[in-house]
N, CA, C and O atoms as a MOPAC input file, in Angstrom:
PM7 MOZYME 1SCF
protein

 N    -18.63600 1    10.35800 1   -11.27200 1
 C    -18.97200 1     9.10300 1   -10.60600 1
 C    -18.39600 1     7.94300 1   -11.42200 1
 O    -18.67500 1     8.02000 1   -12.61900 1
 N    -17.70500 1     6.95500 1   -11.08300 1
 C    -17.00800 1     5.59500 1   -11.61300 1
 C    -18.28900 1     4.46300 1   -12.14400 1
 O    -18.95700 1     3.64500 1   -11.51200 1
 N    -18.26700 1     4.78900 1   -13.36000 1
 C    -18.88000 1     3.20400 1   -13.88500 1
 C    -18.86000 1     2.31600 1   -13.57400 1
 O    -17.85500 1     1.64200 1   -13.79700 1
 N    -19.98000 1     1.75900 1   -12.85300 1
 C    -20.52200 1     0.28600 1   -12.22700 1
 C    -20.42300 1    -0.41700 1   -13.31700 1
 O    -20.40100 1     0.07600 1   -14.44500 1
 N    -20.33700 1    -1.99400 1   -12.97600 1
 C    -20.30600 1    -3.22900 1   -13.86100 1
 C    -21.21100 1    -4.03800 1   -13.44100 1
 O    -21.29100 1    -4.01200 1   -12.21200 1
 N    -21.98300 1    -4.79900 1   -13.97800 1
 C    -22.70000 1    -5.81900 1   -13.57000 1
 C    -22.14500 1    -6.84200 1   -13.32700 1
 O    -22.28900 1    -7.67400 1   -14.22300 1
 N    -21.29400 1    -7.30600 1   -12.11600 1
 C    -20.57700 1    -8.14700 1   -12.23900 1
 C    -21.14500 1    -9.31200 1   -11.57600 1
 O    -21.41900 1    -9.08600 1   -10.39700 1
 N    -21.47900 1   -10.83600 1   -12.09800 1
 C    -21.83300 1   -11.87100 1   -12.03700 1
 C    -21.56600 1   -12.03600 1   -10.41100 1
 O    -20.64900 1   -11.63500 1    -9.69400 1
 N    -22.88600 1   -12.87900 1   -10.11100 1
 C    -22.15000 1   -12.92000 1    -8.47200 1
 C    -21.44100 1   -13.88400 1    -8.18000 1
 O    -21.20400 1   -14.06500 1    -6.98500 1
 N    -20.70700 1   -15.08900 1    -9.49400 1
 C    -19.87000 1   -16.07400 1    -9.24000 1
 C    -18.52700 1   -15.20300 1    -9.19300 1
 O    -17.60600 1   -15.49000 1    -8.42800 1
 N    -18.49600 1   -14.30600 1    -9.91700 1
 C    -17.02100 1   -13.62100 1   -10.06700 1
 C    -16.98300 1   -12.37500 1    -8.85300 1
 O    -16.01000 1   -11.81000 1    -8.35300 1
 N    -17.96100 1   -12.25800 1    -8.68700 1
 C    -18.14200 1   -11.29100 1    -7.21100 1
 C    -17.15100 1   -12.06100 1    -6.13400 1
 O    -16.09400 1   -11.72700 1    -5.60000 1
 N    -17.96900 1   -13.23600 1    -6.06000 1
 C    -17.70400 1   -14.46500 1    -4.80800 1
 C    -16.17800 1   -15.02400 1    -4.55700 1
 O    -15.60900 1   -15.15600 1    -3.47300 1
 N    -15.61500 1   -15.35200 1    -6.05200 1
 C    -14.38900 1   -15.26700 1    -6.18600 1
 C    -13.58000 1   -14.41300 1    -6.12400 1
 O    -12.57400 1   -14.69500 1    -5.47300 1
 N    -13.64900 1   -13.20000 1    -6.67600 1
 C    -12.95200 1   -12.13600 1    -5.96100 1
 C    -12.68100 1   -11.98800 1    -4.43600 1
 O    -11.55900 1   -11.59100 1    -4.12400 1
 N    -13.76000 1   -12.31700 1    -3.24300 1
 C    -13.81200 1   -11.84700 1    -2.44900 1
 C    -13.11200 1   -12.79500 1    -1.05300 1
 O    -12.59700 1   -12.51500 1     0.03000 1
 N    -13.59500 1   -14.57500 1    -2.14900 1
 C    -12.73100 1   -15.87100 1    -1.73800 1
 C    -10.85900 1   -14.98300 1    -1.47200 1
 O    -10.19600 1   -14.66500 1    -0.48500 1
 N    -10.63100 1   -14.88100 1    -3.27900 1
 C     -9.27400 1   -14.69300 1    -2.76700 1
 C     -8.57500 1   -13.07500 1    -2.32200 1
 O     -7.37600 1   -12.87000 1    -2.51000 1
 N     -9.14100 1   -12.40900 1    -1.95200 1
 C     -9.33600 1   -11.23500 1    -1.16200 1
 C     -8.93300 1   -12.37100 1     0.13300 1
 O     -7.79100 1   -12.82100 1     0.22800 1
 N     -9.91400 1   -12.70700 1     0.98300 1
 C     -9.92000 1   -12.91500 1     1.76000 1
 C     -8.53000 1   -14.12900 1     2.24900 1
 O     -7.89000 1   -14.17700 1     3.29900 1
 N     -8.43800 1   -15.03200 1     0.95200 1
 C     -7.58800 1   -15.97600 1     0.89100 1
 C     -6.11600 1   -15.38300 1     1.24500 1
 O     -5.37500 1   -15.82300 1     2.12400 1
 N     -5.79300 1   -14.06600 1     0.19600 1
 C     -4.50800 1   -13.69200 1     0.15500 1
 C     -4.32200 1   -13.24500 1     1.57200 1
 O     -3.16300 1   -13.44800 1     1.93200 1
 N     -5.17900 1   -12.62800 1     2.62600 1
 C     -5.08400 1   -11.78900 1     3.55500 1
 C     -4.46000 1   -12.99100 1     4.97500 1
 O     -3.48300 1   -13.01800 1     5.72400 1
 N     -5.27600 1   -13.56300 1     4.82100 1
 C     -5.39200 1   -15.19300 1     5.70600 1
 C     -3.57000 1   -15.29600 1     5.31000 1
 O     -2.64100 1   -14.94200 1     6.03600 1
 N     -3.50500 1   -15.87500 1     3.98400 1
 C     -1.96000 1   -16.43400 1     3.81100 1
 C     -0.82200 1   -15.16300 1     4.14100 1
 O      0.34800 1   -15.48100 1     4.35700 1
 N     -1.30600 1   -13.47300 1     4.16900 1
 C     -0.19900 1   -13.36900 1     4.62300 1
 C     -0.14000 1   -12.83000 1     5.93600 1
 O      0.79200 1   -12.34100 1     6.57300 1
 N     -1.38800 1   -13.03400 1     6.21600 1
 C     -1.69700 1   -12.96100 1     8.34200 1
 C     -0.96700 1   -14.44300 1     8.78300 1
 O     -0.92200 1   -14.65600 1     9.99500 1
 N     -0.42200 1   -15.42500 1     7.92100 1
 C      0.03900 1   -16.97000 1     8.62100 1
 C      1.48900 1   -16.75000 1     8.50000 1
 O      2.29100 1   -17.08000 1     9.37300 1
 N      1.85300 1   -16.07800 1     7.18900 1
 C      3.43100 1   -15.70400 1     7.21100 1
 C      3.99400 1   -14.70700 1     7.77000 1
 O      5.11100 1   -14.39100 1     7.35900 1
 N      3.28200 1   -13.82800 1     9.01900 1
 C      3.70900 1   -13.20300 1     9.65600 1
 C      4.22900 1   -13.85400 1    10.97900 1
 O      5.07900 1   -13.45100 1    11.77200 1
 N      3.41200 1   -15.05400 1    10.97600 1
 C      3.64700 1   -16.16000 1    12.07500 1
 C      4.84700 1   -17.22900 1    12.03200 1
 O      5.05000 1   -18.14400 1    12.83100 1
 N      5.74700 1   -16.80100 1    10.64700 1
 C      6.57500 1   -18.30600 1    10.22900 1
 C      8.02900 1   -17.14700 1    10.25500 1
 O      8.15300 1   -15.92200 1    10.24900 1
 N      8.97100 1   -18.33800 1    10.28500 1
 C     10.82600 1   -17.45200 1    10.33300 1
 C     10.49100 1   -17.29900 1     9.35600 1
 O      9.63400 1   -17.87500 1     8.68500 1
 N     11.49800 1   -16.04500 1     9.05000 1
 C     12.21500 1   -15.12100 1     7.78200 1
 C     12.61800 1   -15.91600 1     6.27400 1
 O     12.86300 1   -15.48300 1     5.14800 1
 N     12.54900 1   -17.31300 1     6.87700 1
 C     13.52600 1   -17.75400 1     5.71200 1
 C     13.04200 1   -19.47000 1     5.56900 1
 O     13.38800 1   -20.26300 1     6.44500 1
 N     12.35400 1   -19.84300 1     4.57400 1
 C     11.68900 1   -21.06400 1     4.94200 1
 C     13.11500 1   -22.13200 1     4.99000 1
 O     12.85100 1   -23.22700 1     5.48500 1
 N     14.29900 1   -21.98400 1     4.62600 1
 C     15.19700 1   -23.29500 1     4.88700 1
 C     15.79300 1   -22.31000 1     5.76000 1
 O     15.69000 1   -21.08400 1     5.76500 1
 N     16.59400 1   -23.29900 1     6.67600 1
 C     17.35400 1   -22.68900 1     7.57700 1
 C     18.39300 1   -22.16900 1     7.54200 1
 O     19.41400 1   -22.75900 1     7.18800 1
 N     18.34700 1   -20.75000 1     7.96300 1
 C     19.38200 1   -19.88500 1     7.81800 1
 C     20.47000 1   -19.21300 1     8.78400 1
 O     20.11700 1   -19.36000 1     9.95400 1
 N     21.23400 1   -18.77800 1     8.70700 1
 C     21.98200 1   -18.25700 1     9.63100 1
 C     21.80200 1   -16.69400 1     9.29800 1
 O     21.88600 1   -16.15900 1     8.19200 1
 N     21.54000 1   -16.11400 1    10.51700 1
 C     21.84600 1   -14.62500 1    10.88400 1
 C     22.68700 1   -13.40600 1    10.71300 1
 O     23.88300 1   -13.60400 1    10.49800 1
 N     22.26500 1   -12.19600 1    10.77300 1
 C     22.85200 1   -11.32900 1    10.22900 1
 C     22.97300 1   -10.10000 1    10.98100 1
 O     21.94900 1    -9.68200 1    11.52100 1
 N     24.26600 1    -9.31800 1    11.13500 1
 C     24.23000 1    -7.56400 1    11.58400 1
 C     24.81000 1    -6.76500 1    10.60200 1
 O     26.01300 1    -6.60500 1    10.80900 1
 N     24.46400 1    -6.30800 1     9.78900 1
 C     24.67500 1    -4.80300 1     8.70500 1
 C     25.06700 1    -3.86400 1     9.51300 1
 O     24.62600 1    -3.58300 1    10.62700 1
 N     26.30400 1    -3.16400 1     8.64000 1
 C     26.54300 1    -2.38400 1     9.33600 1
 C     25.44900 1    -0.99900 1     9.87800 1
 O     24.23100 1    -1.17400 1     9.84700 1
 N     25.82200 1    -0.15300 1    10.18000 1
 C     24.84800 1     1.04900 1    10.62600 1
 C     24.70000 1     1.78500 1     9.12000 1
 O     25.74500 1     2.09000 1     8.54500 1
 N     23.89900 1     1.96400 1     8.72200 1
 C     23.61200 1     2.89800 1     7.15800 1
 C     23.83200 1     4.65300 1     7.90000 1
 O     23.74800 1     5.24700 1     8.97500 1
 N     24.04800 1     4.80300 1     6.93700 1
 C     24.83700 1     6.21800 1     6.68700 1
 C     23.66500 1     7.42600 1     6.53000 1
 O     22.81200 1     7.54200 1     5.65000 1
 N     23.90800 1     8.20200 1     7.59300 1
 C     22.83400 1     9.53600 1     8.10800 1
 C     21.86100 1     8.95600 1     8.71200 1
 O     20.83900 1     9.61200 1     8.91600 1
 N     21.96500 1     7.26000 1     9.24700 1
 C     20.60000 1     7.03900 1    10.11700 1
 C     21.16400 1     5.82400 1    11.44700 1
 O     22.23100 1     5.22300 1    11.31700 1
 N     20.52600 1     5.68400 1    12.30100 1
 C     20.49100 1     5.10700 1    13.32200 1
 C     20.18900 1     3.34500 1    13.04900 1
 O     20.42900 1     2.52100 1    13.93200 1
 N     19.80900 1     3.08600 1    12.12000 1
 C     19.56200 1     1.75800 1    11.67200 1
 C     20.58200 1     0.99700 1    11.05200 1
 O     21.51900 1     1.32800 1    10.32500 1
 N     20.04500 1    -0.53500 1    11.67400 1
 C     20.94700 1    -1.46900 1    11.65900 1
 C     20.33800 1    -2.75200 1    10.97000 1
 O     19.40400 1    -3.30400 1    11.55100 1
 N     20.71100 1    -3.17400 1     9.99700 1
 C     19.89200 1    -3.96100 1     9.44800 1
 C     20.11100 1    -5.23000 1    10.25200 1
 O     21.32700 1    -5.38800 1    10.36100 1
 N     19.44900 1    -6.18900 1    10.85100 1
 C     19.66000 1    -7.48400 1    11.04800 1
 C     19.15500 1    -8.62400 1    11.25600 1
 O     17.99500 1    -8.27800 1    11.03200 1
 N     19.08000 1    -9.55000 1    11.46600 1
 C     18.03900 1   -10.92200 1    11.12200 1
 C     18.90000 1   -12.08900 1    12.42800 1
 O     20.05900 1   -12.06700 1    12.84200 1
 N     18.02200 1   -12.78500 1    12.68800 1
 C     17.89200 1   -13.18300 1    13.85400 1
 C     18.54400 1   -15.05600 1    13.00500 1
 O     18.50200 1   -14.91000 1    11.78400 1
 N     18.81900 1   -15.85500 1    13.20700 1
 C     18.78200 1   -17.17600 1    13.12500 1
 C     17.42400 1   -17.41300 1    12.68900 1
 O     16.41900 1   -16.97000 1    13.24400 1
 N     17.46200 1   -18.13500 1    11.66800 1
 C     15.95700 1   -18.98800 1    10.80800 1
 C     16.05000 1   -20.50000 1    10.73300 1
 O     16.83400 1   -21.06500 1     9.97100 1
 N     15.01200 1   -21.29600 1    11.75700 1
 C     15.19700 1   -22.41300 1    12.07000 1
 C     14.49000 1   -22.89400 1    10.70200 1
 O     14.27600 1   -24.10100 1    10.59100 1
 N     14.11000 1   -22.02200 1     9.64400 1
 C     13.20000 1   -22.82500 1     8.61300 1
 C     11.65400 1   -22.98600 1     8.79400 1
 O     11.16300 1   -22.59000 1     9.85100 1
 N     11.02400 1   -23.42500 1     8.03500 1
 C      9.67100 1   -23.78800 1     8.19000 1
 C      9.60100 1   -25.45100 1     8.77600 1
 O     10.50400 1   -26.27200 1     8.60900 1
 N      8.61800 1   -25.64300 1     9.31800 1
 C      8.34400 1   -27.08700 1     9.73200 1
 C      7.89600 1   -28.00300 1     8.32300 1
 O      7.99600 1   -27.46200 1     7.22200 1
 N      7.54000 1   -29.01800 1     8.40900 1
 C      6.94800 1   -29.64200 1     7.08200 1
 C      5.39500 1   -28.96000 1     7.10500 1
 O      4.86700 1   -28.70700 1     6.02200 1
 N      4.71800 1   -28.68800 1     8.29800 1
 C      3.53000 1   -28.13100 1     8.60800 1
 C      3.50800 1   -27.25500 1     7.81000 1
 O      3.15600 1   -27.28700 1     6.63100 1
 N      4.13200 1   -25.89500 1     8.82000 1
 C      4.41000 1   -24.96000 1     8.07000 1
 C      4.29800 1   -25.13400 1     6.30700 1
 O      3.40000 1   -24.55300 1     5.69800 1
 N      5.26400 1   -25.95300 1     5.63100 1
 C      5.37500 1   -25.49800 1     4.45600 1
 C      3.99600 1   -25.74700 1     3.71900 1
 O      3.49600 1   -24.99900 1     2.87900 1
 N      3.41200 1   -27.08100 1     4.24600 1
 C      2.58000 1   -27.49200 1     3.51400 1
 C      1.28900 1   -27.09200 1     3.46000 1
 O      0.41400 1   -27.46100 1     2.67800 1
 N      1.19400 1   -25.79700 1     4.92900 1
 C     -0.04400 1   -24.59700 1     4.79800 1
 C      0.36000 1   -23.68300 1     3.40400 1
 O     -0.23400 1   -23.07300 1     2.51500 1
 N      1.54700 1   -23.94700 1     3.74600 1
 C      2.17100 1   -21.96100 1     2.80200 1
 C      1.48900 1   -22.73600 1     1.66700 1
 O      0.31200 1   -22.39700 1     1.54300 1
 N      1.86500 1   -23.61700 1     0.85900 1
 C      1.58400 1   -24.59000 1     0.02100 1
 C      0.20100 1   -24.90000 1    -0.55400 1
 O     -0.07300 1   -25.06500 1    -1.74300 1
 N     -0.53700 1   -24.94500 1     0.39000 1
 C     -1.71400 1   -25.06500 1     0.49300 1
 C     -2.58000 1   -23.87800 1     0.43700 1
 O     -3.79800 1   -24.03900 1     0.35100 1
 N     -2.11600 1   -22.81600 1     0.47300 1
 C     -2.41900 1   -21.44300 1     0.50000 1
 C     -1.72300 1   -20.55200 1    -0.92900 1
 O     -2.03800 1   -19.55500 1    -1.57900 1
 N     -0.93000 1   -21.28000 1    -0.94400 1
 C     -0.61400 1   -20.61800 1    -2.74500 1
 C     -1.32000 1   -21.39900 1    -3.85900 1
 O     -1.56900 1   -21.04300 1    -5.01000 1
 N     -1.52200 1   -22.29800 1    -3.36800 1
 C     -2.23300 1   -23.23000 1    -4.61000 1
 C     -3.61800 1   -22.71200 1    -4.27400 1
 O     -4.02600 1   -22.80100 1    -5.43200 1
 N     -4.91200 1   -22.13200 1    -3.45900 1
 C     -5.53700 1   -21.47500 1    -3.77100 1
 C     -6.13800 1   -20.61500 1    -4.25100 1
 O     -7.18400 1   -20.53000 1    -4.89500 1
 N     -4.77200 1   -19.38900 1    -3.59300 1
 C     -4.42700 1   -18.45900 1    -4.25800 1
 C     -4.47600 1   -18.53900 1    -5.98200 1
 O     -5.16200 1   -17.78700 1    -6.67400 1
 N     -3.69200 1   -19.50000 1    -6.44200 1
 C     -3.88300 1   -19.29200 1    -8.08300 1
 C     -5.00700 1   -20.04400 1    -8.29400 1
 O     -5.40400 1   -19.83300 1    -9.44000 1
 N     -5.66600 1   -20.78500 1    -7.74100 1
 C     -7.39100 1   -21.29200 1    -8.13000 1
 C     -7.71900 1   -20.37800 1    -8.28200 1
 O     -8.06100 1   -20.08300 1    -9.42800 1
 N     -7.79300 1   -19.57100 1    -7.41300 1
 C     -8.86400 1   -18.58500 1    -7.42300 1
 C     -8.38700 1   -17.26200 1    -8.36200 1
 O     -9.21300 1   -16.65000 1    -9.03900 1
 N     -7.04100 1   -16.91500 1    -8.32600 1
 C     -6.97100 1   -16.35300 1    -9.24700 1
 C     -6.97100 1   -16.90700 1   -10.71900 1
 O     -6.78000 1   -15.94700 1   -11.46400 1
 N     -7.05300 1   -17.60200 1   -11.14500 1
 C     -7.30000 1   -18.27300 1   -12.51300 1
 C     -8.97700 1   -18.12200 1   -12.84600 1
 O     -9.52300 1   -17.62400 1   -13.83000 1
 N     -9.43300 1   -18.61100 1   -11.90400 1
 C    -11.50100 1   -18.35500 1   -11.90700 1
 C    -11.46200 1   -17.01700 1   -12.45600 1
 O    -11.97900 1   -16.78200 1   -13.54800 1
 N    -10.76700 1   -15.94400 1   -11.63000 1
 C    -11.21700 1   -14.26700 1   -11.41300 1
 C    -10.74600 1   -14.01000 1   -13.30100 1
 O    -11.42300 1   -13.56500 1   -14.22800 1
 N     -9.63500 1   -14.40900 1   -13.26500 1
 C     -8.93500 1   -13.67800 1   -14.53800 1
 C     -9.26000 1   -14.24100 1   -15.72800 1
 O     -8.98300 1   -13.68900 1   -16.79300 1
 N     -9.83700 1   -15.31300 1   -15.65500 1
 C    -10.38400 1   -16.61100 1   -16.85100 1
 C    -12.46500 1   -16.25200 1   -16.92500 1
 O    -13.18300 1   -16.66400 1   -17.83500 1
 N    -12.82300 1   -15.64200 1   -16.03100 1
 C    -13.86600 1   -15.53400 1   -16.27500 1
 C    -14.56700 1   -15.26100 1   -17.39800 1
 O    -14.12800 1   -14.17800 1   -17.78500 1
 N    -15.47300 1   -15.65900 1   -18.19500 1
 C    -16.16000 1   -15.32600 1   -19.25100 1
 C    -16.51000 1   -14.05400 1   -19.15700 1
 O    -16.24600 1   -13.36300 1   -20.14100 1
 N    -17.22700 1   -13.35000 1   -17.91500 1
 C    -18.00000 1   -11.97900 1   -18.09800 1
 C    -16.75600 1   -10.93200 1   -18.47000 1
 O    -17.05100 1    -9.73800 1   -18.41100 1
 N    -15.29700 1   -11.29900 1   -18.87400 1
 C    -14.66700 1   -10.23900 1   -19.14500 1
 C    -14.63000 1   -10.33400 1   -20.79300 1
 O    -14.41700 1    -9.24900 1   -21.33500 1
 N    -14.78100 1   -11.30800 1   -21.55200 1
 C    -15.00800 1   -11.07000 1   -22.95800 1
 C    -16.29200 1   -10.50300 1   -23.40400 1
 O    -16.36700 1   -10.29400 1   -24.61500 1
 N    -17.43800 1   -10.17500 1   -22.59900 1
 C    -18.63400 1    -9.28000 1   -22.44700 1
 C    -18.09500 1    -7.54500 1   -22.88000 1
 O    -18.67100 1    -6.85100 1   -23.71800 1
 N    -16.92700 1    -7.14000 1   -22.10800 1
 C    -17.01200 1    -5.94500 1   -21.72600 1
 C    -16.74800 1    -5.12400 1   -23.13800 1
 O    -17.43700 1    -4.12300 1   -23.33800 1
 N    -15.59400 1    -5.59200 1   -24.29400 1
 C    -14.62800 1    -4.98700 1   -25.14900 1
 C    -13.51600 1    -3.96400 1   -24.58600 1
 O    -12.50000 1    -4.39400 1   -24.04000 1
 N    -13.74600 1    -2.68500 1   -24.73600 1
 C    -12.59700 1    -1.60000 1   -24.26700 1
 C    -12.99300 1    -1.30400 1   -22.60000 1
 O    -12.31800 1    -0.44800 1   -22.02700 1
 N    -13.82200 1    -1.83900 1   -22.01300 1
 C    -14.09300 1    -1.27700 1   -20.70200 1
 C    -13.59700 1    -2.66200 1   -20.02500 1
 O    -14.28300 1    -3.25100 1   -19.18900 1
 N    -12.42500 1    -3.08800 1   -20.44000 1
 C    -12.39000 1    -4.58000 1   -19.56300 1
 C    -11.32600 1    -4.31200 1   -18.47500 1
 O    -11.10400 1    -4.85800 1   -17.39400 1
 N    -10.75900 1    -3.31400 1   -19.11000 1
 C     -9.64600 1    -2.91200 1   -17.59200 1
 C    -10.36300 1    -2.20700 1   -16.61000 1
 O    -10.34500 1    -2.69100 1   -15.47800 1
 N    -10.88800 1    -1.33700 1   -16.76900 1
 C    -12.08900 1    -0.72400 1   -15.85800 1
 C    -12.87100 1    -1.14900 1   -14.86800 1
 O    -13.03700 1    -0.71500 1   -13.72800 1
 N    -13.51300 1    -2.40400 1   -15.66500 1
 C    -13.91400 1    -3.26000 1   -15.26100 1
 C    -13.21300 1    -3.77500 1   -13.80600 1
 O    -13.51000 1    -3.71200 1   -12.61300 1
 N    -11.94800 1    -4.39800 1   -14.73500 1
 C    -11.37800 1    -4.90100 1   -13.65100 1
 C    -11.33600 1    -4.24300 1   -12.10700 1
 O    -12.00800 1    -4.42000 1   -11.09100 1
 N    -10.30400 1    -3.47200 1   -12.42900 1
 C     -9.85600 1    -2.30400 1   -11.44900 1
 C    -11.45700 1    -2.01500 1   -10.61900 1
 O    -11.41500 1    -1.86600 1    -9.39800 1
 N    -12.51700 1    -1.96300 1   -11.17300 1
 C    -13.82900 1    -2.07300 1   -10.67000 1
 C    -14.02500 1    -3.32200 1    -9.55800 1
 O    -14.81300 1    -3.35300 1    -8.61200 1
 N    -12.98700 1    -4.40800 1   -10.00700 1
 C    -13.71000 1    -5.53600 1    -9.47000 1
 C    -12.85000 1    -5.75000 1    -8.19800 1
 O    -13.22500 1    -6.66900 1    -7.47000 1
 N    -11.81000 1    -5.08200 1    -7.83200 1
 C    -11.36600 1    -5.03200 1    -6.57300 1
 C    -11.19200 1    -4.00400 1    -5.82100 1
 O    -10.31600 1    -3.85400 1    -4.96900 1
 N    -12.23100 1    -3.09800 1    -6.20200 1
 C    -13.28200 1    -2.57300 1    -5.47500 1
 C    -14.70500 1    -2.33200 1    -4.64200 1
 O    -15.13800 1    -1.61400 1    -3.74000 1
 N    -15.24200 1    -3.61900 1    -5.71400 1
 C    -16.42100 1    -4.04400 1    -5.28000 1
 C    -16.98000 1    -3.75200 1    -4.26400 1
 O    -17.80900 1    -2.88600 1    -3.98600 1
 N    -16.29800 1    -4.82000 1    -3.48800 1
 C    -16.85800 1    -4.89900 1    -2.11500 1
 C    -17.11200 1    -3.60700 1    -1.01800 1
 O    -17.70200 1    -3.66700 1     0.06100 1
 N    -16.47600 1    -2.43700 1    -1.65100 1
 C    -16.38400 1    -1.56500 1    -0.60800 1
 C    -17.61800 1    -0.63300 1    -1.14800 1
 O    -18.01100 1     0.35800 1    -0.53300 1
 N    -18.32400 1    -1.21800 1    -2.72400 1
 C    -19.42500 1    -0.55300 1    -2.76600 1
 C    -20.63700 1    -0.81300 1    -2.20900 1
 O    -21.12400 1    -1.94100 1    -2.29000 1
 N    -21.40100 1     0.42800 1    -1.43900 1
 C    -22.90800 1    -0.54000 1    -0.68400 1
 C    -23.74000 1    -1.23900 1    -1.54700 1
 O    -23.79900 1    -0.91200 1    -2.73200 1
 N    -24.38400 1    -2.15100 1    -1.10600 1
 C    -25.58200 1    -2.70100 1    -1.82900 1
 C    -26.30400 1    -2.21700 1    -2.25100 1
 O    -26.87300 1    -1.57300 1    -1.37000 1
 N    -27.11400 1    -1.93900 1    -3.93400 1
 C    -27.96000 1    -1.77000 1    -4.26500 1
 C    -29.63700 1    -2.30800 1    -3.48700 1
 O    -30.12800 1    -3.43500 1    -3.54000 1
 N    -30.17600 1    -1.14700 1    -2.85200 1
 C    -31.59700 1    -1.54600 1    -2.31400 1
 C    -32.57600 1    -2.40200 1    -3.59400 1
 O    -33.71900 1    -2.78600 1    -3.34400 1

């Protein structure tokens, strides 16, 4: 059985902020062109022993919108990762701090203690 951590529920919360944060930012860049400045398009040739063709469509770029979500979504991203990785409860642990870790983005998928 994997060693539980008592992990603070501020660093719980943050973990789960940017869990959720990273997922959001790359569910929005599935929504934006290939290429945030504008690009011109592409056909590769056919690769060799397969049916595939590499190619890319015209990239009108990101809007100013656009960039300034992406923007706005990476600069969270490292808030929150700076909280998670700067936390005090990891100078608590000594040799179990990687464990720990690797523990801590898992968390969530453990049930609640009754």
């Amino acid at each position: 059985m994997p060693k539980t951590f008592p992990f603070p529920q501020d660093l719980l919360d943050a973990q789960a902020a940017l869990n959720e944060t990273r997922a959001a930012c790359e569910e929005y860049a599935r929504t934006l062109p290939w290429s945030a400045e504008p690009m011109p398009g592409w056909e590769a040739n056919k690769q060799l022993h397969s049916n595939y063709i590499s190619e890319k469509p015209d990239s009108p770029g990101y809007t100013d919108e656009q960039a300034a979500e992406v923007a706005r979504y990476r600069a969270r991203i490292l808030e929150l990762s700076t909280v998670v990785f700067s936390h005090p409860f990891w100078a608590t642990l000594g040799d179990d701090v990687v464990k720990a870790r690797s523990a801590l983005l898992h968390a969530h998928e453990q049930p609640a203690e009754a």
